[in-house]
Structure formats: structure tokens, C-alpha cells
C-alpha positions as CSV (number, residue, x, y, z in Angstrom):
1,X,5.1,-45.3,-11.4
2,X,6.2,-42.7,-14.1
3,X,4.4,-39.8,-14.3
4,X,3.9,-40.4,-18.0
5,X,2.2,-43.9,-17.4
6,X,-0.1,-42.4,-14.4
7,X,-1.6,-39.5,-17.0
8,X,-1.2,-40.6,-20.8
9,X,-3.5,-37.6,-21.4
10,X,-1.3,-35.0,-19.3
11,X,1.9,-36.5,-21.0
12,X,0.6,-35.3,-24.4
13,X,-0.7,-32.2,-23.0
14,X,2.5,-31.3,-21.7
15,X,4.6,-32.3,-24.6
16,X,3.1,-30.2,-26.7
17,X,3.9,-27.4,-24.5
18,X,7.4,-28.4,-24.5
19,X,7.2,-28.8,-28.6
20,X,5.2,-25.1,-28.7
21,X,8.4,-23.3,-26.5
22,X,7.6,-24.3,-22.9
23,X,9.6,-25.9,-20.4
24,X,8.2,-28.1,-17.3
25,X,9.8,-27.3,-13.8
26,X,8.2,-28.5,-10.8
27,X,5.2,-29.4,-12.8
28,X,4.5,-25.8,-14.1
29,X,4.9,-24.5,-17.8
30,X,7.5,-22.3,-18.1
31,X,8.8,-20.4,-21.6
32,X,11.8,-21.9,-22.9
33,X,14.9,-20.2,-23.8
34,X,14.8,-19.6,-27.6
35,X,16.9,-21.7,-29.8
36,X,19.8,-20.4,-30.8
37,X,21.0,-20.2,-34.2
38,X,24.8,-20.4,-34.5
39,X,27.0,-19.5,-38.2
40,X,30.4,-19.5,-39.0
41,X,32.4,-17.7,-41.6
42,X,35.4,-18.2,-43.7
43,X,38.1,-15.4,-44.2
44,X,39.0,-14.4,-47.4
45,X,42.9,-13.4,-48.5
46,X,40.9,-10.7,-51.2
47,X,42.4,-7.7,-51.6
48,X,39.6,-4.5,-51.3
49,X,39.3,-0.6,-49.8
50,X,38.1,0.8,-46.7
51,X,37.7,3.4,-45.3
52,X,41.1,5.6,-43.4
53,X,43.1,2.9,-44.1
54,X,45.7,1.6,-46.9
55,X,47.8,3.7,-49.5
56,X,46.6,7.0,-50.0
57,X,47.0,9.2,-53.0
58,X,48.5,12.5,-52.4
59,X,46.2,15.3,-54.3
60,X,48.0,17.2,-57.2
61,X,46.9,20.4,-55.7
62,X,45.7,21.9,-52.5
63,X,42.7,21.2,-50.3
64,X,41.4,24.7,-51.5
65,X,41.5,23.6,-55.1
66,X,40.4,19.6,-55.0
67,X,39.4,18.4,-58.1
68,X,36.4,16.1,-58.1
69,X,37.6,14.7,-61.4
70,X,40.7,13.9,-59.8
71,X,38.9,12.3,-56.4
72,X,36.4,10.4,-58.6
73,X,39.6,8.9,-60.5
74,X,41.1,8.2,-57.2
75,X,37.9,6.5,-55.7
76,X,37.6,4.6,-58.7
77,X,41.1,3.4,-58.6
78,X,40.6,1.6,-54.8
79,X,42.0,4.7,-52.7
80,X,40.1,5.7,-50.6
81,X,42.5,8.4,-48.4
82,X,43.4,11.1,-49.9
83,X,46.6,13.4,-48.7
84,X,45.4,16.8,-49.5
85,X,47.3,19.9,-48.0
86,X,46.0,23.5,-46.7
87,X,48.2,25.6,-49.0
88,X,49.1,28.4,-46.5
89,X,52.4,29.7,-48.6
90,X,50.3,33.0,-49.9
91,X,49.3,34.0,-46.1
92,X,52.2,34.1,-43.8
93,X,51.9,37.7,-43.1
94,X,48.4,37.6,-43.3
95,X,44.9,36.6,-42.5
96,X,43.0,34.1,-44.6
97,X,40.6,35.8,-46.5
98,X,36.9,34.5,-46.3
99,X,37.1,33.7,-50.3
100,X,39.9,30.8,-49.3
101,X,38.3,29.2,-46.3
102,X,35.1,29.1,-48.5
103,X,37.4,27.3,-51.1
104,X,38.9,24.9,-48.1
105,X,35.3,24.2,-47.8
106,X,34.4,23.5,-51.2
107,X,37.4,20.9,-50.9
108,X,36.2,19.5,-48.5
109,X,32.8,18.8,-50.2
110,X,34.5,17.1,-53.1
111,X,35.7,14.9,-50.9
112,X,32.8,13.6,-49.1
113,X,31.0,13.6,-52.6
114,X,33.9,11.4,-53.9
115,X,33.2,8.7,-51.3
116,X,37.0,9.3,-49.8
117,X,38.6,10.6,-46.4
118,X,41.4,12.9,-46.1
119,X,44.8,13.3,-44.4
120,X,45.0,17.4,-44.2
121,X,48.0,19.0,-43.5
122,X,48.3,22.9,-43.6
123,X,51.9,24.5,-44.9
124,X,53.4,27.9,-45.4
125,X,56.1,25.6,-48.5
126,X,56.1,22.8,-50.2
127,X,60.2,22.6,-51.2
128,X,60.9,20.7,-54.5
129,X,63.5,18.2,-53.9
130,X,65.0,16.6,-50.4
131,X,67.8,18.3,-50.1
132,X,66.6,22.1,-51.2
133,X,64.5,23.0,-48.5
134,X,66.9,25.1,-46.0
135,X,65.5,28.3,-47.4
136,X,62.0,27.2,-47.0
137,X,59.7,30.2,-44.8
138,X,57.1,29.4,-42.2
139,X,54.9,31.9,-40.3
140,X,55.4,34.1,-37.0
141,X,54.1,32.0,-34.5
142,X,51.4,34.4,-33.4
143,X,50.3,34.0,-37.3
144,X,49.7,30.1,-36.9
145,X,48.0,30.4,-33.7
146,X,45.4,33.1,-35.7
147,X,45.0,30.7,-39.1
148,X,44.4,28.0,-36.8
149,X,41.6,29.5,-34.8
150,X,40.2,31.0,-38.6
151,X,40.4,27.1,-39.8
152,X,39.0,26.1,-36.2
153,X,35.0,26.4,-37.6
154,X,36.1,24.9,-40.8
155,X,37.3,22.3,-39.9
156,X,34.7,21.1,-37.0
157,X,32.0,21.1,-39.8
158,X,33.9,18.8,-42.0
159,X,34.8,16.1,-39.3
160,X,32.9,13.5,-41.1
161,X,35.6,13.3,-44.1
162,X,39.0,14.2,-42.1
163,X,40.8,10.8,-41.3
164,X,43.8,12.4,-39.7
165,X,45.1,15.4,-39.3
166,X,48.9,15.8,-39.3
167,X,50.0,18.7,-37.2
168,X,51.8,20.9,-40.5
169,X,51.9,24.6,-40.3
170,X,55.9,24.4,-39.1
171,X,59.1,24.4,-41.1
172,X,59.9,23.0,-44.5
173,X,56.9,20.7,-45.8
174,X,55.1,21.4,-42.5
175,X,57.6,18.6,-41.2
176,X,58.2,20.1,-38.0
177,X,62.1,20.8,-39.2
178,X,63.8,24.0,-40.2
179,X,61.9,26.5,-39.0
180,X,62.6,29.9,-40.3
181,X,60.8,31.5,-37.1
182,X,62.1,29.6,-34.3
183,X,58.8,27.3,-34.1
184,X,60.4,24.3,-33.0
185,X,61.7,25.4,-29.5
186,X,60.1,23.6,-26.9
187,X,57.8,26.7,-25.8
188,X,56.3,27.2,-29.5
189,X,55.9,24.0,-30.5
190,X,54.1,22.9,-27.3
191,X,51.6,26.2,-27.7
192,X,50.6,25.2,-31.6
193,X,50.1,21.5,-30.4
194,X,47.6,23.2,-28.0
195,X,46.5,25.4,-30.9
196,X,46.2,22.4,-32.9
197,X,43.9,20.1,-30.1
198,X,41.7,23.6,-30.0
199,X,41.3,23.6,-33.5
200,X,41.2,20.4,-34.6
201,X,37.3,18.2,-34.0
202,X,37.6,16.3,-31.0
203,X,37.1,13.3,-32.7
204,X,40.0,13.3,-34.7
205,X,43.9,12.8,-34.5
206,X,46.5,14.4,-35.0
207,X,50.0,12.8,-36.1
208,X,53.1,14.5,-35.1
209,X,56.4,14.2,-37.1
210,X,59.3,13.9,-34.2
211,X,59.1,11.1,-31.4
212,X,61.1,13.2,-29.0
213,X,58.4,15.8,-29.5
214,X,55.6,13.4,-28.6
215,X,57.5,12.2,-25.5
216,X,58.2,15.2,-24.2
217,X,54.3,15.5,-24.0
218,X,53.1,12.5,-23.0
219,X,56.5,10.0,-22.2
220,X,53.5,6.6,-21.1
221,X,51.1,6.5,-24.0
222,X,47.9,5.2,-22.9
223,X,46.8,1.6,-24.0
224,X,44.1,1.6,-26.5
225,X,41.3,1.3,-24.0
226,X,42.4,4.3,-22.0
227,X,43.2,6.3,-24.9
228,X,39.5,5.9,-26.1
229,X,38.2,6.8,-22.5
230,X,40.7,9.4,-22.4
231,X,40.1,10.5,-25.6
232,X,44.0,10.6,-26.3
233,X,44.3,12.3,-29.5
234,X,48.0,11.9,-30.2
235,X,49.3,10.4,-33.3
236,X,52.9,10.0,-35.3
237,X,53.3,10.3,-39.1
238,X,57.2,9.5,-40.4
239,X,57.7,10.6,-43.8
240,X,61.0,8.9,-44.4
241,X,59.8,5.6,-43.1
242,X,62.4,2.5,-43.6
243,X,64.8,5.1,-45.1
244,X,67.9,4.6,-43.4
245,X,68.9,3.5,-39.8
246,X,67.5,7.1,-38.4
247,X,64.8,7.3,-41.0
248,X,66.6,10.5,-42.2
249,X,66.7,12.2,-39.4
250,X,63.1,11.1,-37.7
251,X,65.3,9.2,-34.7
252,X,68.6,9.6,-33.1
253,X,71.7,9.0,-34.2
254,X,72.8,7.7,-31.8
255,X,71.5,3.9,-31.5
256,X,70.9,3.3,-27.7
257,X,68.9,6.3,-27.8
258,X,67.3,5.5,-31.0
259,X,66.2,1.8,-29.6
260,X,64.5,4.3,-27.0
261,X,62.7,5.7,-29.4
262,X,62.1,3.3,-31.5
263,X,60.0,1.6,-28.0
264,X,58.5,4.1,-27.4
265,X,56.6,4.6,-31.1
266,X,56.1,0.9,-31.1
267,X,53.5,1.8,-27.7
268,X,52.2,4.8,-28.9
269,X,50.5,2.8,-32.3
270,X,48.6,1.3,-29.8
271,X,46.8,4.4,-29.2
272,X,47.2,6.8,-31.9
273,X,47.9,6.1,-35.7
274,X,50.5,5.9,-37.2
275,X,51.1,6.5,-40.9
276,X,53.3,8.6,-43.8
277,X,56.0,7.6,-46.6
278,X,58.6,6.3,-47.8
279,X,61.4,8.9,-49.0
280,X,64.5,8.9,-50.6
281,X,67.8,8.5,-48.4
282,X,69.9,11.3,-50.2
283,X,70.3,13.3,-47.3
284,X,71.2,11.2,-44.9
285,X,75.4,9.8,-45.8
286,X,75.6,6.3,-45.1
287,X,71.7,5.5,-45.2
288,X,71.0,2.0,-45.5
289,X,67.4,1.6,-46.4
290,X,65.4,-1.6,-45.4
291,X,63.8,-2.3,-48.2
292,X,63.3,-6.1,-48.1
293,X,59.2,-7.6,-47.6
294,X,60.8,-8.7,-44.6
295,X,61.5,-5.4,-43.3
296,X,58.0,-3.8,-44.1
297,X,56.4,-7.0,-42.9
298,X,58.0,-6.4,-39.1
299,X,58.1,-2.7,-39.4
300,X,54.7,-2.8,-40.5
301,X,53.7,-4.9,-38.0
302,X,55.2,-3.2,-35.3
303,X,54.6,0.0,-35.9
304,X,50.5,-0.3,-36.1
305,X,51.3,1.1,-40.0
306,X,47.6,2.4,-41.3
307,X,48.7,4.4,-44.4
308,X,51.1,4.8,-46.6
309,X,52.0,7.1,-49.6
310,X,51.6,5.1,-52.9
311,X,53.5,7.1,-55.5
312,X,56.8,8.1,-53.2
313,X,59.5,6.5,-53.0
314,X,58.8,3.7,-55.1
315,X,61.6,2.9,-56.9
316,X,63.0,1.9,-54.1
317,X,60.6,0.5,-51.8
318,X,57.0,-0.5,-53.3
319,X,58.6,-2.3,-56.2
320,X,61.0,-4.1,-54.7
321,X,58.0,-4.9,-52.5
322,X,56.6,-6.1,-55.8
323,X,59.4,-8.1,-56.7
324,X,59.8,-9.8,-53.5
325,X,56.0,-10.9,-53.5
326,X,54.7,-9.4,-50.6
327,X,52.9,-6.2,-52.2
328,X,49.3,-7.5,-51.7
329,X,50.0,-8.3,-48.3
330,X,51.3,-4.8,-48.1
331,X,47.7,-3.4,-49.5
332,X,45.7,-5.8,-47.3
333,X,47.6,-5.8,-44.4
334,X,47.8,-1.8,-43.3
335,X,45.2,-0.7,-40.7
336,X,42.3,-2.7,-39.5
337,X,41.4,-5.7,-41.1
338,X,37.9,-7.5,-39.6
339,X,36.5,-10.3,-40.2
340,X,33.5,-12.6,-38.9
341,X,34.6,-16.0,-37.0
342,X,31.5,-16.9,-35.4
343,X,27.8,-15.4,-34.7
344,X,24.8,-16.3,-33.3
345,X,21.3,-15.3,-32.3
346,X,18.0,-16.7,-31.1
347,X,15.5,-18.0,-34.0
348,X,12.7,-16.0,-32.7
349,X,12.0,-12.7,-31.2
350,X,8.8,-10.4,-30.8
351,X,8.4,-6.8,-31.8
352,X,9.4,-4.7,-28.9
353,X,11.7,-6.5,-27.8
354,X,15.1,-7.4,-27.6
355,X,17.4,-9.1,-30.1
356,X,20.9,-10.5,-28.6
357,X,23.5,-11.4,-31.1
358,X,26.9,-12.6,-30.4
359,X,30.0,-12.1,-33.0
360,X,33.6,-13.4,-32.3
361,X,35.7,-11.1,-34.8
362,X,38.9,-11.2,-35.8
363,X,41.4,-8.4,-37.0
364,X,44.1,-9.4,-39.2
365,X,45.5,-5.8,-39.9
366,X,48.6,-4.2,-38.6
367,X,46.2,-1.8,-36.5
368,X,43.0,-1.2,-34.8
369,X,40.4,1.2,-36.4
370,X,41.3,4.4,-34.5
371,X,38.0,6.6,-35.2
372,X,34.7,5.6,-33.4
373,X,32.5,3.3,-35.6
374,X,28.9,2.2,-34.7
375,X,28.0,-1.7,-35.1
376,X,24.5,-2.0,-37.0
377,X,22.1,-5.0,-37.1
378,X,20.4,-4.8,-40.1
379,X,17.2,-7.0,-40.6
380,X,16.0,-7.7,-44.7
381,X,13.0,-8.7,-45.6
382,X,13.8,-11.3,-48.5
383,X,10.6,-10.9,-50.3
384,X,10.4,-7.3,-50.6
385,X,14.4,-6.0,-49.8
386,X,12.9,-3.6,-46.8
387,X,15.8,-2.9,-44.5
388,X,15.4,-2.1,-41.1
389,X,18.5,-0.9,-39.5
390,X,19.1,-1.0,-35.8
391,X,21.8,0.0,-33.5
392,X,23.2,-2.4,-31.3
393,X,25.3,-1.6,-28.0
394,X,27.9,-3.6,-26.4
395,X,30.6,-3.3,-28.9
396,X,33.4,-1.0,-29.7
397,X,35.5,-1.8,-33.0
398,X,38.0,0.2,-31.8
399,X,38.8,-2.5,-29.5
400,X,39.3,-5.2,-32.0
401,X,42.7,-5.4,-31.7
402,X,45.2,-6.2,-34.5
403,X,46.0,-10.4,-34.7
404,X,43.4,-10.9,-32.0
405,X,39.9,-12.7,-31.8
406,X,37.3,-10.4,-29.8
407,X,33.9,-11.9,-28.6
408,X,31.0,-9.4,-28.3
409,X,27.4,-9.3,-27.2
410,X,25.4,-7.0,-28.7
411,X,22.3,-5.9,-28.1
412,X,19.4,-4.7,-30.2
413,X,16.0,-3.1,-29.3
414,X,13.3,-4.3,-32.2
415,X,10.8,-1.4,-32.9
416,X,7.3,-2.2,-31.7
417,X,5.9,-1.5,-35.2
418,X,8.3,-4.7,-36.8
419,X,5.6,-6.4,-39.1
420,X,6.0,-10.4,-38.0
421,X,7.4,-12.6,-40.4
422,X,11.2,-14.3,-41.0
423,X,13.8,-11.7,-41.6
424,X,17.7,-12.1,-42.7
425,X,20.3,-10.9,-40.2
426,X,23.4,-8.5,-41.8
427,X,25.7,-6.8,-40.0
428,X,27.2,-3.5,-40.9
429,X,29.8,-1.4,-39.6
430,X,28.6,2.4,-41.4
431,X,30.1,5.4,-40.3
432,X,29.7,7.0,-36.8
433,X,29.1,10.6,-38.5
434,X,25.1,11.0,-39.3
435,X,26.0,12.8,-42.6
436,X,27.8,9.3,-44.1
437,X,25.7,6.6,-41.9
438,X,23.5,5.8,-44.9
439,X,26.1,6.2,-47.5
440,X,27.9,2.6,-48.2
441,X,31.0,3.8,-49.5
442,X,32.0,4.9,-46.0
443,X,30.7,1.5,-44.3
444,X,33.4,-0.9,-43.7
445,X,34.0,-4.3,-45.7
446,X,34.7,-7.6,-43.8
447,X,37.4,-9.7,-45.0
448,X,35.2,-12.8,-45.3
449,X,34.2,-14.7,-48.7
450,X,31.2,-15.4,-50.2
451,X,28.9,-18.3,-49.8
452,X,25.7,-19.0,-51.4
453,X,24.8,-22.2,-49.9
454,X,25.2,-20.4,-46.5
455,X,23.5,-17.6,-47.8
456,X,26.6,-15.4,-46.8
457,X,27.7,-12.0,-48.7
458,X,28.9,-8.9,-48.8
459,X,26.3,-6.1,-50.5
460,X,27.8,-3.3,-51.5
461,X,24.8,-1.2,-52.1
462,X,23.9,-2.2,-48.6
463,X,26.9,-1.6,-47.1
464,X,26.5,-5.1,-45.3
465,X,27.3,-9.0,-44.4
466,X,24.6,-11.5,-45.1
467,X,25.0,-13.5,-41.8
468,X,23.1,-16.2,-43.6
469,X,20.5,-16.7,-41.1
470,X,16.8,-15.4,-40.2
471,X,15.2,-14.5,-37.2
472,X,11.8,-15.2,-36.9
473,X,9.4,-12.2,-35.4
474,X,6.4,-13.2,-34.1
């Protein structure tokens, strides 16, 4: 006979135990695993900022003398990197006198009060014109070694608002190129790249300007995995990007050896970034620039482009990008771009414990996020807006790889004192630096719409995505 006809009694006693969150096995209540509650999202083709990604806007005037009107402007406008270079052309015989790294300083507190990154580059010239810069002067190399240890403590404190550093300090523009001291022999250059990883935050990249330079060094870039665990710190900026077949200069002329290179930069934007400008093709005879959406759509593509210079060289780039319909997905496309597919967590949890929520995201940029960026669970109380927000492990965003779905578990300790009740789920991505965790212009958007009847949103003052669900804390 069934077991529920031989006890009527213990059958009701039982199922509600099973209705209450227990399970029967071998005639014992056991709990039940909790239910799960399971969302989906929708992207969204939207246009926005984020952080250390996009165009940029290159400072009118040095680091040393940033303007916070001019930052606020820029911030306002949807930039939010900012190319701002270390004017070095007063001190090439000379140390930097306490007065201007104090200044560098100050720049670099307009900056984080502006809500923007920068991309620093120190010079000894800044040439007017691309073809009159044979004349321009560098320093001795004993001189950069000694302003680079100077900026060295500068330049650790103000981590939190450098995206990238390019490497700078030799020839004209800091372009690594006509050196009036000899910098660029293999000996030299190799000692201010070490200079450079001495001086430079540990965290942060730095983007050299010649691939043969970067081979040299390191001729089997790491994947991205192993560049994080290796903390590979190697990066390429070209300045005359889709100018002509050599990029003015930037690869070989010679095209079985530029195809080389050409490999060999595609590999290394897997690991470091890769960024700079357009330029114009004057100096370089025969230059036939690829200027179509096509070309930046491959190129862009391929190359793991992050950044790019928004007011050089235009004319003949951005607005033909314009013209041939592609510039929004130009603006959107550069860098990372995430956004939710899937998530899910259990509808209950307890205070003290733990909180498991599983995310599929997907990256839709031309890159992966390069700096380290913590993953925050942030629970809302809906009736009175408290926000607790909680760290999860398990997930690295620098591992969410351009045009690829990633699945992640994370994991979340709730604090013993959580009051009970139902609170909403958000996820947040806020900086990783301590100084801009809790400020939301620094927290990174997802790329997924709207929807009230889901209860999904971004908040900007939150710096967060409404999952649209609750978990219930009992």
C-alpha cells in the first residue's frame, strides 16, 4: 500500500515540510535546496562613456597646468580619458624643481575631481607640424633616468586616475623617433623601458610607440590570462594609425616584414592596450590611407583598439567615418563593452551566510578591460534606499573577452548584522582603487536597456544594474 494511504496524518505532516523548504530522503526531513531565481537581459545598441575607454580629448596644456574648467567641459561632453602630457621641454639640463612636481600633482587632482582618467605622457618638445620636427631636443639619457625616478613618488600616489601611461620622454613628441641624444639605440632605450616599469605603479601600462621595439623585448606576448598572472605590463600606442600602408613610419616598409609585424601587434592587444590617433600622411610619399568604416571596423577589431584621439586627423578619418555611417559604432565599439545575458540567485538566504549569484556576460567591445576591476553585489532596501554593498569573488572582468560570452559564479559573504527582510539584487562594477570605489562616475555602465516591468535599470547615482529581482533574508 502507499505510504500516503497507510498514514493520512504523516502525509500532511510531511508535506508541509516539503511546502516550508524540506525535502524527504529515506523518510527523514532534509532542507531543500533554495529556489533559484533566474533573469535575463536585453542589450542595448545606446551610445554612453566609461571609464579608460573611447575617444579621448587631448588637454590644451600640460598635466602641470590642467584646467578643471577644461576637464569639467570635457566630462560633461562624454569623455572621459583625457590625453594630458608632462611638459618636460624647460628641464632637459636640469632637475625638476619641487614647485613643478607639486604642480603635476595638482593636475593630477583636477582630474580625479573631474570624474576622468588620463593617458600621461612626459616630453622634452612638442613640434608644431608633421614634418618640422627634425630639430626637436630630448634629454641626456642619464637626465631621463633622474626625472623619472623624481616622477617615480608622483606618480605611485596618483594610480587611481592614470589609465595608461605611454612611454614619452624620447625624441620628437616623445614618439620614440629622432632622438637628438642617441636614445633610441638598443642599449638606451631598453634601460628607460626599465626606468619606466620602476617608475611607473605597478598597476598600470605602459604603451610603447615602435613594434620592433616591443619585440625585441618580449617576441611571444602572453595571452590575457598570463599577462594578468604575470602582471605583463607592456602596451603599444600608434599615433599614425590607418595612415598609410606603414602607418607613417610605425611598420616596415617592406611588406613581408610588415605582415610580421602587423601579427605580432594583433597578439600583443590581447595582453596589453592598444590605443593613439589618426595623423596626417604628409610625410610619408605615396601614403594611401584607409579611411573607409570598413577599414576601422577590421582594424579596430583586430587591433583590440581602446582609444582613440577625437580631434586629430579628422578631416580625413572621423568624418568620413561619419559619412559612411559607422561613427557610433566607432564610439561604442572601442574597448570593453559588457553586458548582462543571464543571472541568477537563490530566493532566500540568512544573515551570515552566503549569497551565490551566477552572471553569463557578454563583451561586445574591440577589447577587454585591461586594469583590475572589482565585481560588487549590491543589495537595496526598496522601502528605505539603504545600500549594502558586498564584494564578491570568483570573477575577473579582465577576462571577459571581446565578442565572447563568459559564465561566472560569484560568491558573496552576507554580514551577520543584515536586518531580515526582501532586498533588490544590483550589480556594480566600481573601481578597484579605494579612493574612487564609492564615487559612480568611475563605476562602469552595462550596455543593457531599461525595463520597468522587469524592474531592470541602470542608476547612475548608484553606480549600478537593477537585476530586477529580490532575495529574501530571513
Amino acid at each position: 500500500m502507499p505510504f500516503a494511504y497507510a498514514n493520512t496524518g504523516r502525509f500532511v505532516a510531511l508535506s508541509a515540510l516539503i511546502l516550508s523548504g524540506f525535502a524527504i530522503r529515506d523518510g527523514q526531513a532534509q532542507a531543500a535546496p533554495p529556489t533559484r531565481l533566474q533573469a535575463a537581459f536585453m542589450a542595448t545598441a545606446s551610445d554612453f562613456p566609461n571609464p579608460e575607454r573611447g575617444f579621448y580629448h587631448a588637454s590644451r596644456t600640460g598635466l602641470e597646468a590642467l584646467d578643471a574648467a577644461e576637464m569639467s567641459q570635457a566630462y560633461a561632453d562624454g569623455y572621459r580619458l583625457i590625453y594630458a602630457r608632462i611638459n618636460l621641454d624647460d628641464y632637459r639640463d636640469s632637475d625638476l624643481p619641487p614647485a613643478f612636481l607639486e604642480r603635476v600633482e595638482t593636475g593630477f587632482a583636477v582630474a580625479r575631481a573631474a570624474g576622468i582618467k588620463l593617458i600621461v605622457r612626459a616630453t622634452y618638445n612638442y613640434p608644431h607640424g608633421e614634418t618640422e620636427y627634425h630639430d626637436a631636443q630630448d634629454a641626456k639619457l642619464a637626465r631621463v633616468e633622474r626625472h623619472l625616478a623624481q616622477l617615480r613618488p608622483v606618480l605611485y600616489r596618483n594610480a587611481d586616475v592614470i589609465a595608461f601611461m605611454q612611454a614619452g620622454f624620447i625624441g620628437a613628441w616623445g614618439e620614440w623617433h629622432t632622438s637628438s641624444n642617441n636614445l633610441t639605440t638598443p642599449e638606451n632605450r631598453t634601460r628607460i623601458r626599465d626606468a619606466l616599469l620602476a617608475a611607473v605603479p605597478p598597476t598600470r601600462f605602459i604603451q610603447f610607440r615602435y613594434p620592433p621595439y616591443i619585440h625585441d623585448w618580449y617576441p611571444n606576448p602572453p595571452g590575457a590570462a598570463a599577462a594578468i598572472k604575470d602582471n605583463f605590463r607592456i602596451g603599444f600606442h600608434n599615433d599614425c594609425f590607418l595612415a598609410s600602408q606603414t602607418d607613417v613610419g610605425t611598420y616596415s616598409e617592406d611588406a613581408n616584414v610588415r605582415a610580421g609585424q602587423q601579427q605580432f601587434t594583433d597578439t600583443l592587444g590581447d595582453a596589453g592596450p592598444f590605443g593613439g590617433e589618426t595623423c596626417n600622411p604628409a610625410d610619408d610619399p605615396g601614403a594611401l590611407p584607409r579611411t573607409a568604416c570598413a577599414d576601422i571596423r577590421a582594424e579596430g577589431a583586430r587591433y583590440n583598439l581602446t582609444y582613440l584621439n577625437d580631434g586629430y586627423y579628422r578631416r580625413l578619418f572621423h568624418d568620413n567615418w561619419t559619412r559612411g555611417g559607422c561613427m557610433a559604432e566607432v564610439r561604442s565599439h572601442m574597448g570593453y563593452r559588457f553586458s548582462l545575458v543571464s543571472a541568477s540567485h537563490p530566493e532566500t538566504a540568512v544573515p551570515g551566510g552566503a549569497l551565490s549569484v551566477s552572471i553569463v556576460m557578454h563583451n561586445g567591445g574591440w577589447a577587454r578591460l585591461y586594469n583590475a576591476r572589482p565585481i560588487e553585489i549590491v543589495l537595496r532596501d526598496p522601502a528605505s534606499g539603504k545600500l549594502q554593498r558586498l564584494a564578491a569573488k570568483g570573477g575577473d572582468p579582465r577576462l571577459w573577452l571581446p565578442g565572447t560570452d563568459t559564465a561566472e559564479t560569484l560568491k558573496i559573504n552576507l554580514p551577520q548584522t543584515l536586518p531580515a527582510g526582501r532586498w533588490q539584487v544590483w550589480l556594480a562594477l566600481p573601481d578597484d582603487d579605494r579612493r574612487l570605489q564609492a564615487d559612480p562616475r568611475f563605476a562602469i555602465r552595462l550596455a543593457n536597456a531599461d525595463d520597468a516591468v522587469k524592474g531592470q535599470e541602470w542608476d547612475a547615482a548608484t553606480g549600478a544594474f537593477a537585476l530586477g529581482t529580490t532575495v529574501d533574508i530571513r
